[in-house]
N, C-alpha and C positions, 0 to 999 in steps of 0.2 A: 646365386642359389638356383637348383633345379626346382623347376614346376611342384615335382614331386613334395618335396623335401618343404618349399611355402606354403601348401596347403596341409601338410602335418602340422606347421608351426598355427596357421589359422585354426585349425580345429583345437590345439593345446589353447589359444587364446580365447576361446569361447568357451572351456572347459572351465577357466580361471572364473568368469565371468558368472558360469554356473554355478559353484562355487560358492562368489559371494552373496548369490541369489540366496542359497542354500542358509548360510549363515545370517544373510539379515533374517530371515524368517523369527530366528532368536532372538534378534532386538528388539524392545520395547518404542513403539511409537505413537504420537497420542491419534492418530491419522494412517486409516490403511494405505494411504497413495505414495507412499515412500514404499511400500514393502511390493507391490501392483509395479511400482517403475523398475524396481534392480527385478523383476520376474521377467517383463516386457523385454528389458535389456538382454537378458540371458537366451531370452527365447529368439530374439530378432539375430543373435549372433548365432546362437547354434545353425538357425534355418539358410545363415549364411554360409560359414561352414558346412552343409551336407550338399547345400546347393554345387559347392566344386569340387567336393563329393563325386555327386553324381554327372556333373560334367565330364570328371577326369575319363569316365569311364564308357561315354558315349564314343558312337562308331566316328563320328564325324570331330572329334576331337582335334585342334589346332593346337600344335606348341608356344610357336608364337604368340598369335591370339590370344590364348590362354594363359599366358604370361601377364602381359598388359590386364586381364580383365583378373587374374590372382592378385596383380598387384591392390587394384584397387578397391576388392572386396576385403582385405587385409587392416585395409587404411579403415574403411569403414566398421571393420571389427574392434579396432583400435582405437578409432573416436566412440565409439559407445561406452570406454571406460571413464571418458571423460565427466557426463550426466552422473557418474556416481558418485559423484561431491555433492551432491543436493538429497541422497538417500543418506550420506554418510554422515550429515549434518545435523537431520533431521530427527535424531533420534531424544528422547524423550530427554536425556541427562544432559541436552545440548541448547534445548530450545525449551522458554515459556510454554510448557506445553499446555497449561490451562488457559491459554488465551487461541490456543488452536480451533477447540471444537464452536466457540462464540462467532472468532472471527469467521470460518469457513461460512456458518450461517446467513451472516449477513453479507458476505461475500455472492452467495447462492440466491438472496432476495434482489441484488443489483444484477447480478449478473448470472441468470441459469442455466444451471448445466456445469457452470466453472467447478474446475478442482483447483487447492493451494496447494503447497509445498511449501513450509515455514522453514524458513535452515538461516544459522548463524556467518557471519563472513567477521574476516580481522579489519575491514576497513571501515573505520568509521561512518558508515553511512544504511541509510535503510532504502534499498532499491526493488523493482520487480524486471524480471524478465517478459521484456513485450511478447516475445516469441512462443507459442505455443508447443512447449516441448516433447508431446506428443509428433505433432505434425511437423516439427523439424527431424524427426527419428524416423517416421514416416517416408519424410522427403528423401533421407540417404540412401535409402533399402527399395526405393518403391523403381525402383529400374532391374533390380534384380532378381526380387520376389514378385509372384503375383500376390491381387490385393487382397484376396481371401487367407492366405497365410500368412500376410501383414497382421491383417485384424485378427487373425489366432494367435500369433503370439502376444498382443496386446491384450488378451483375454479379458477382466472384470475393469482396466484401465480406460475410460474413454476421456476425448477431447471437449474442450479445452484442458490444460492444466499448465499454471504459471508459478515459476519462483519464487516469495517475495523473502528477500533477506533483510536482518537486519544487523545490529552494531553486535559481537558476541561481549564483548566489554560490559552490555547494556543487558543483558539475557533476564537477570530479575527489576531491570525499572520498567515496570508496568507503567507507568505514568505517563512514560515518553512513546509506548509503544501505542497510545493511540495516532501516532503518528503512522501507523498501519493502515487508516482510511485514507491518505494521502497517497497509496502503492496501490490500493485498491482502484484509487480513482482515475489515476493512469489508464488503465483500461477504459474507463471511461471515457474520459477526454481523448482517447483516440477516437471513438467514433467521432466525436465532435469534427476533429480533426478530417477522418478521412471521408466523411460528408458533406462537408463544408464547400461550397462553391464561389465565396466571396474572392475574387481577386483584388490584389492589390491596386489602393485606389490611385487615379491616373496624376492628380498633384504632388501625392507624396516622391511618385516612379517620376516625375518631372525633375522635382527635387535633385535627385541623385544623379538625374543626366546633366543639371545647369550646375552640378557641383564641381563633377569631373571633366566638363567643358571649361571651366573656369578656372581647374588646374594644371598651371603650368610647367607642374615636376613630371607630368602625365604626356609624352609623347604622340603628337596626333594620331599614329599610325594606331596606337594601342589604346585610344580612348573608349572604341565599341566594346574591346576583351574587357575594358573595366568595367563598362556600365553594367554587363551584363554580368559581372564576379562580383559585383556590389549588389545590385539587385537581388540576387540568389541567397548573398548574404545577409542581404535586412529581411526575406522572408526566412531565411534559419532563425532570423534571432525571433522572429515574432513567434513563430513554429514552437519554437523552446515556452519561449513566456508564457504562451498559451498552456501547453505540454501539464508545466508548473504553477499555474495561477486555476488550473480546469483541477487539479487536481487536487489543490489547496480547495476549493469551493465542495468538491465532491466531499472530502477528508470533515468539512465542518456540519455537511448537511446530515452525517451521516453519526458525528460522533459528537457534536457539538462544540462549547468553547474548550473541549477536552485535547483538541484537533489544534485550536488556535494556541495552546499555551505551552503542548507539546512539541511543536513547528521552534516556536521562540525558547524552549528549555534547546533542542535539540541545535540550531544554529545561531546560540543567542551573543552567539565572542566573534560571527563573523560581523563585518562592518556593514553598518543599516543600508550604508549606500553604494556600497560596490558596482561597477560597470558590469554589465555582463559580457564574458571576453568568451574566445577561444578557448584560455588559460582556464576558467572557475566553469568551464562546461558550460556558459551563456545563460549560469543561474539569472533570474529578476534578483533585484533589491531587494534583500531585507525588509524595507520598509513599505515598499510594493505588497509585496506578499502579507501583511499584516494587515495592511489598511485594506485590503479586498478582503479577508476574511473577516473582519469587524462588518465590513459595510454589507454583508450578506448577514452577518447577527443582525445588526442593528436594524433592514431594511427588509428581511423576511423572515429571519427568527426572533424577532425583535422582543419577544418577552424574555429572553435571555440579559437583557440589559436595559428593560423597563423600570426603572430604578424608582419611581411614584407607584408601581404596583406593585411592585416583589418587598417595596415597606411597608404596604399594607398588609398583602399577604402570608409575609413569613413570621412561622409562629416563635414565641421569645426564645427558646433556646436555640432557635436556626443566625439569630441577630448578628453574632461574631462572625458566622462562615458567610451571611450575607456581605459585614463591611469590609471583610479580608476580600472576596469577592471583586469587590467595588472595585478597592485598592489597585488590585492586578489590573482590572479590566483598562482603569481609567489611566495608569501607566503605559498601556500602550495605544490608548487612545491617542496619548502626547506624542507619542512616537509617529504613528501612522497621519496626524497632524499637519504635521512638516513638509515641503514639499522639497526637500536637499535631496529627493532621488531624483525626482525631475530635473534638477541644474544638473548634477552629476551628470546622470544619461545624456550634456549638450557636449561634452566631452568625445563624442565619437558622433558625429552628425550620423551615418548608418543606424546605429545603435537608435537614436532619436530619435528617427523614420520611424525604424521598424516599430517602435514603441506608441507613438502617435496610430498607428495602424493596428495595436494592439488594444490603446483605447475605443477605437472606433468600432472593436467587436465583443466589445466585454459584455455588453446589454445581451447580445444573444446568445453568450455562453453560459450568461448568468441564469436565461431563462432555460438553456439547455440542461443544467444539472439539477433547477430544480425541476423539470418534468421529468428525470431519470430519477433520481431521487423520491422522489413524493411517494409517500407511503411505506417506502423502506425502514424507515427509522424509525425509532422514539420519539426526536429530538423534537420533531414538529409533534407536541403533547398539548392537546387544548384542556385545560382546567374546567372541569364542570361551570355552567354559568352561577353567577350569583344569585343571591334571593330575589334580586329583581331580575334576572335573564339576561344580564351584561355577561359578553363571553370574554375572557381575557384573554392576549396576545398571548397568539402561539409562540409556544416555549416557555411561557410560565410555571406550564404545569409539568416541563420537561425538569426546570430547573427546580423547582419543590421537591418533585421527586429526588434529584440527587441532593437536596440539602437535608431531606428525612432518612436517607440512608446514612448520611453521614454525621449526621446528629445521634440517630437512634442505634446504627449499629456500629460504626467507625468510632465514634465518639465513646464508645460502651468496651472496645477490644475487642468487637465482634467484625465478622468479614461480613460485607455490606448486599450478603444475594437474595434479601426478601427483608419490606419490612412490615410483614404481616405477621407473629410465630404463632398466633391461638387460632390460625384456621390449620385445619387439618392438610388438606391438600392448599397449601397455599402457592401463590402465584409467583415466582423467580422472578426477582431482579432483571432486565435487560441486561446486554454489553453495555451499553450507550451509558446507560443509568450508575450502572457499575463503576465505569471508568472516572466519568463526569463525577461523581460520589467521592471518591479517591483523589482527585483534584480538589473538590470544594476543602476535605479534610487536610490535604498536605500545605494548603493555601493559608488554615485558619490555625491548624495545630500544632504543625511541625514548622521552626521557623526556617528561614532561606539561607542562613548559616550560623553554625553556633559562635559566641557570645565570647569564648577563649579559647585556648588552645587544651585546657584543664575539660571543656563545654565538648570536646569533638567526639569522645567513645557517647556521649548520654544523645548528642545530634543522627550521630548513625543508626544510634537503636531508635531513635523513633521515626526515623525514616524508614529503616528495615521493617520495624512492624510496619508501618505502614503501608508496605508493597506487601507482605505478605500478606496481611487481609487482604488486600484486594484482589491476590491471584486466587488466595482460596475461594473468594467470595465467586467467582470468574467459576471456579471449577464445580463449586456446588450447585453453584444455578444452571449451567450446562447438564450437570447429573441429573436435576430435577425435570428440564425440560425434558431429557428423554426418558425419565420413569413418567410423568403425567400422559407424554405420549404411549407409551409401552402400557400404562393404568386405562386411557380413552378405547383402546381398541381391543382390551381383554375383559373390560367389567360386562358384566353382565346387566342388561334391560333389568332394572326397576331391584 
């Protein structure tokens, strides 16, 4: 193909692309940042397209040259169609969108500045994109544009901005979607990650050298290549564990046991003890991952499962959402009990290492998430002190709270986003409260499977209701926060 004739075809490709700029404008989304990306898109290709444009027609024009640098502005106009599966996802009849404007919130308190992108995917799973998709769009173009026409076509768009997908099969269980503080937290526990200066410590890395000295299927000549392919390998898997155990802690400081119960609905048929391979992505154990998020309830949110104060404290009609409560908790207390992850992980000695050396840094990751954390949530709710001035464990008053929504208004066929209605301007529900709310309720009301086969349409419907209060409830307290705010800054003095 001539010069000519691929830069016709590039400018018709960024035509397309405007296009569906054009047309998403028309779609409804509960989040400007999907309609800002397919514009940014449009505009980053056109400016590409005029760019060999205006090349073609310079005095000092190379055919050759011009060839090689057509091809690959082409290519780069081409992968920008790619980014428009996360506009194309996002649009409102595709995704929970009443859990959008909540999450982005508290997304914003951990991490500011960030923008989300919610969008559905067919694989069963709920993931984020590390990569700031902003600045990967950035990265393809910034050799060919200068940066001030970069940052124009990116116009009301700014950096960061991450993906976080989840199950489309799953789009209305809210329940499972606060498993959304666990994608959230990912971002977090990178920092952890790429701060971190701890090397791995000198007995474990012994370990693995007196291992592969010691094996005779292992060729002397090729015993340095191994030490050092196994090495690299025990800190991937610690890398990973961390990745997933930083993220689980983040997921609970922020969302509570809403975080722990959603983790366990969401991979509750894989096996508690699995190794972590190559094959399962170097997931932790099931049961790993459980018992570090208990032991962060119980060791700093601990009035979440102060079981001598929350029977004092909760009032009679809260009684059954309390012992259903229990019930759950103390179910995977027995799980997280057991140490069959530990024997399992003796099954790969690397594996073992690496995990030995993942114990050795949980203390600082522990304290790492809650100084990121602290003050972002609800979840840390201290209860007014008693009439003598006793304060009670943080997270008492977190957990009241969601047992009074869910008493007072879940319990009633009401969506759970205030449970104050005789003040005028009354105060919204949190996320956190919300979610948490909706759990205590499907825990105490709706059972975990119906009774017959005759039992399964009357089991659906009240599980149905039950997610849908709670996405309403999700949407009206979002509504309310920005009329209070829109009300704070129009009333008038006195």
């Amino acid at each position: 193909m001539n010069n000519d004739r691929a830069i016709g075809d590039c400018i018709l490709h960024a035509a397309s692309l405007r296009r569906y700029s054009e047309q998403v404008e028309n779609e409804e989304f509960p989040c400007d940042e999907p309609i800002h990306l397919a514009k940014a898109l449009a505009n980053i290709a056109q400016a590409l397209a005029e760019y060999l444009v205006a090349a073609r027609n310079l005095p000092s024009y190379n055919v050759k040259q011009a060839a090689l640098e057509i091809r690959a502005i082409d290519g780069i106009v081409k992968w920008l169609f790619e980014p428009l599966r996360y506009v194309e996802g996002a649009v409102t009849s595709k995704v929970p969108w009443s859990l959008v404007g909540p999450l982005q919130s508290i997304s914003t308190r951990l991490l500011p500045g960030t923008a989300l992108i919610l969008r559905p995917k067919w694989r069963y799973n709920y993931a984020v994109l590390m990569s700031d998709i902003i600045a990967t769009i950035r990265d393809a173009a910034k050799n060919v544009l200068p940066l001030d026409r970069i940052n124009e076509c990116f116009g009301k768009l700014k950096p960061p901005l991450h993906i976080i997908s989840f199950p489309y099969i799953e789009r209305r269980s809210v329940f499972l979607h606060a498993a959304l503080g666990h994608e959230i937290g990912h971002l977090i526990t990178e920092e952890f990650i790429r701060d971190e200066k701890t090397s791995m410590p000198a007995g474990l890395a012994l370990e693995i050298i007196k291992k592969i000295q010691n094996d005779k299927a292992i060729a002397p000549l090729f015993k340095s290549k191994e030490v050092i392919r196994q090495l690299r390998e025990c800190a991937e898997y610690r890398k990973r564990a961390i990745q997933e155990l930083g993220s689980d802690l983040v997921a609970v400081n922020i969302m509570g046991f809403a975080a722990l119960f959603a983790l366990d609905g969401i991979i509750g048929m894989r096996n508690l003890d699995d190794v972590p391979s190559v094959q399962n992505q170097r997931y932790p154990p099931r049961r790993r991952r459980i018992r570090l998020m208990l032991k962060e309830i119980e060791e700093y949110l601990n009035g979440l499962v102060n079981w001598d104060q929350l029977e004092v404290l909760v009032p009679s009609d809260g009684r059954p959402i309390l012992d259903a409560y229990k019930e759950r908790v103390k179910e995977l207390q027995a799980v997280a009990a057991s140490t069959a992850d530990a024997k399992a992980l003796e099954a790969d000695k690397t594996v073992e290492i690496a995990y030995r050396w993942v114990d050795e840094s949980l203390d600082a990751l522990h304290l790492f998430v809650r100084s990121r954390c602290q003050n972002i949530s609800e979840v840390r709710l201290n209860a007014k002190p008693d009439k003598d001035g006793n304060e009670f464990a943080s997270g008492s008053g977190f957990w009241l709270k969601a047992c009074e929504l869910a008493t007072s208004r879940l319990g009633r066929g009401l969506p759970p986003n205030t449970n104050d209605d005789t003040v005028v301007h009354s105060h919204p529900a949190s996320f956190e409260a919300i979610m948490n709310a909706g759990w205590l309720h499907l825990l105490s009301s709706v059972p975990p499977r119906p009774e017959s086969v005759a039992s399964v349409a009357e089991f659906l419907k009240r599980h149905q209701r039950a997610e849908r209060l709670t996405l309403r409830a999700l949407e009206l307290s979002d509504v309310q926060v920005m009329y209070n705010r829109w009300r704070q800054q129009n009333e008038r003095p006195g």
